[in-house]
C-alpha positions in Angstrom: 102.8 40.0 31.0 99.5 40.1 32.7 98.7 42.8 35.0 99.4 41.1 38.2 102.0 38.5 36.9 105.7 39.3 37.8 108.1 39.3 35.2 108.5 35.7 33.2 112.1 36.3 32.6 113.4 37.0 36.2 110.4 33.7 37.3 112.7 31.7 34.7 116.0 32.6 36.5 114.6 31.6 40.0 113.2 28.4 39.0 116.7 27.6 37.2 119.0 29.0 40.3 116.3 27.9 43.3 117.5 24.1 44.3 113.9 22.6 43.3 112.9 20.9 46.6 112.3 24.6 47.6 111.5 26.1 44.1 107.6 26.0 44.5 107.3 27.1 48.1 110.0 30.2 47.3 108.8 31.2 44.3 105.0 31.0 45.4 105.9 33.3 48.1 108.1 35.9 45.7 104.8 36.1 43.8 102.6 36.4 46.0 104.5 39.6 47.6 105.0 40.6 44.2 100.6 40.3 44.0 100.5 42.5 46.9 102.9 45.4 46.2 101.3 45.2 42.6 97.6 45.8 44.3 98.9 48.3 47.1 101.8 50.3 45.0 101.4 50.2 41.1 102.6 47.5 38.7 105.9 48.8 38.4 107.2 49.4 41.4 106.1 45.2 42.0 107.9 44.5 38.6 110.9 47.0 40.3 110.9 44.9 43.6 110.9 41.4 41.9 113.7 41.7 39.5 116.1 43.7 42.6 114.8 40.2 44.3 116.0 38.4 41.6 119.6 40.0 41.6 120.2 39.8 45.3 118.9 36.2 45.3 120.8 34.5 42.6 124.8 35.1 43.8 123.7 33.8 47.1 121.7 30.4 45.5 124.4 29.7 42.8 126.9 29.9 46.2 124.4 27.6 47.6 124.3 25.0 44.7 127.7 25.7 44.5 128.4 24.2 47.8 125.9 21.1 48.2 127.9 19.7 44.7 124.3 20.2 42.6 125.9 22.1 40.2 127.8 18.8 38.4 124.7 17.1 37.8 123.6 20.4 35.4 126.9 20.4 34.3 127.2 17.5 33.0 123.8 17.6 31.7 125.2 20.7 29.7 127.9 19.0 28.4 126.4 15.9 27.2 124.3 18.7 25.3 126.7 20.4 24.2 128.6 17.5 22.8 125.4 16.0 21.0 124.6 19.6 19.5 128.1 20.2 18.3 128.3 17.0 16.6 124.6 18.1 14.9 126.0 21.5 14.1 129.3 19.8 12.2 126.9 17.8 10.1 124.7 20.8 9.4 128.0 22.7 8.5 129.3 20.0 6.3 126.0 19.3 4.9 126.0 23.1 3.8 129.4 23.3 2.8 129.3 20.2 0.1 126.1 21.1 -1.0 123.9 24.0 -0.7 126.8 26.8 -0.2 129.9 25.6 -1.2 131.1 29.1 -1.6 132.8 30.4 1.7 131.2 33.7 1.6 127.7 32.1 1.3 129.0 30.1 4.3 129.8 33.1 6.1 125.9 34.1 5.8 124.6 30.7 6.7 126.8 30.0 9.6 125.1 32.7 12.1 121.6 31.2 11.7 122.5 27.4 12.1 124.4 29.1 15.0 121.6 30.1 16.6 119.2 27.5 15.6 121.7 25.2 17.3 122.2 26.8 20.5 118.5 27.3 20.9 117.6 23.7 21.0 120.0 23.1 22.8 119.2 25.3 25.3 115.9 23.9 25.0 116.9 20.3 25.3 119.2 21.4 28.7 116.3 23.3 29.8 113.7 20.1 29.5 116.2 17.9 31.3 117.1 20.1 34.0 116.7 23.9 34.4 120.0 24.6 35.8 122.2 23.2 33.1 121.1 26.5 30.6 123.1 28.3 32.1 126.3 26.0 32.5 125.5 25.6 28.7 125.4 29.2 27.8 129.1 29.5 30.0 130.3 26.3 27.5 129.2 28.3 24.3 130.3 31.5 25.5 133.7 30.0 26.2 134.3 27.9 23.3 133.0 30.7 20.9 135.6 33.5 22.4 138.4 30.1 21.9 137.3 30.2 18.9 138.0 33.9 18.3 141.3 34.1 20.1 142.3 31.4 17.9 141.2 32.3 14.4 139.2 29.6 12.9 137.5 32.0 10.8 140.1 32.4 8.0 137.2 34.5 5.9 137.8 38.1 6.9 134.7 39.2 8.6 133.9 42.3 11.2 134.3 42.7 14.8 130.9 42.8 14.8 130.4 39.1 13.2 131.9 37.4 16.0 130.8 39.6 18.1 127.8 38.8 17.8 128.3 34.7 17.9 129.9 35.9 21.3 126.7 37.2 22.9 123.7 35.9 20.6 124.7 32.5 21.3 124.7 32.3 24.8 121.8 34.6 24.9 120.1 32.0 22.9 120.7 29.0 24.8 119.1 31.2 27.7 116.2 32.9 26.7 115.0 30.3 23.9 113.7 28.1 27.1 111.9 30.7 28.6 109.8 32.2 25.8 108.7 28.5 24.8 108.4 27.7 28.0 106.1 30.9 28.8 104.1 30.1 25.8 103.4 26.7 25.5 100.9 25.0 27.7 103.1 22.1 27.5 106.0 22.7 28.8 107.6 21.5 31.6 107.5 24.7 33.4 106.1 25.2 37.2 102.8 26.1 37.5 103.4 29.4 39.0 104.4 30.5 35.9 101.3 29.9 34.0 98.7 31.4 36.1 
């Protein structure tokens, strides 16, 4: 973070809550007072101020795509990537099952990293088509992961810890994978507030 940048993660939440006819103008104004209060107060106290922004702001403007019916275009756009990513994932998985760990414990340490590898592009992909539909995406792997839990698929005893943490990485994944690539590269199909 540069010294009078707010914070990228809590830029990436309003751009994917903030309907985007009105992304640019609100954001440009959140960081510009944020510009301000870092010049007149101290860094911190800006960074402070921005992310209490950020949690006041997004109940009310998932409400508001809540209501104008936005929300089904990102969530379909979640689950058509969800549906393409989990048929990738089954071929990874049976690709490594018949041939490069056809052990079940080696399975067991494989499984977490195409996990994760999975859920991050395809909370890339969501993120490239349309901001929005991370997080429906992240909700979809949450859910289905906790199904997956409740129900026992895993028939390799493993610890609460192991699917605990497919229960938060993955989600977290789908959500923050976007907005570190998107911070970093000058490609991305990011706003331009966010690369100043």
């Amino acid at each position: 973070m540069r010294r009078n940048s707010p914070p990228a993660f809590a830029c990436w939440i309003f751009e994917s809550v903030i309907p985007a006819p009105h992304c640019e103008a609100m954001l440009g104004d959140l960081i510009e007072e944020y510009t301000l209060r870092a010049e007149s107060v101290s860094p911190l106290a800006a960074s402070r101020w921005f992310w209490s922004q950020a949690c006041r702001s997004v109940p009310s403007m998932v409400w508001s795509s809540l209501r104008s019916r936005d929300w089904l275009i990102s969530m379909s756009i979640a689950m058509g990537v969800y549906i393409v990513l989990g048929t990738l994932k089954f071929a990874a998985d049976l690709t490594i099952s018949k041939f490069i760990a056809p052990r079940p414990t080696t399975y067991v340490v494989l499984a977490p990293v195409v996990f994760l590898v999975a859920t991050s592009i395809g909370g890339c992909v969501a993120a490239r088509i349309r901001r929005g539909a991370t997080i429906f995406l992240a909700l979809i792997v949450m859910i289905t992961v906790a199904v997956l839990i409740a129900v026992r698929v895993c028939t390799i005893p493993v610890p609460w810890w192991y699917q605990f943490g497919f229960l938060t990485l993955g989600p977290l994944s789908v959500l923050l994978t976007p907005a570190v690539f998107a911070r970093s590269s000058p490609l991305a199909g990011g706003s331009a507030t966010l690369k100043q």
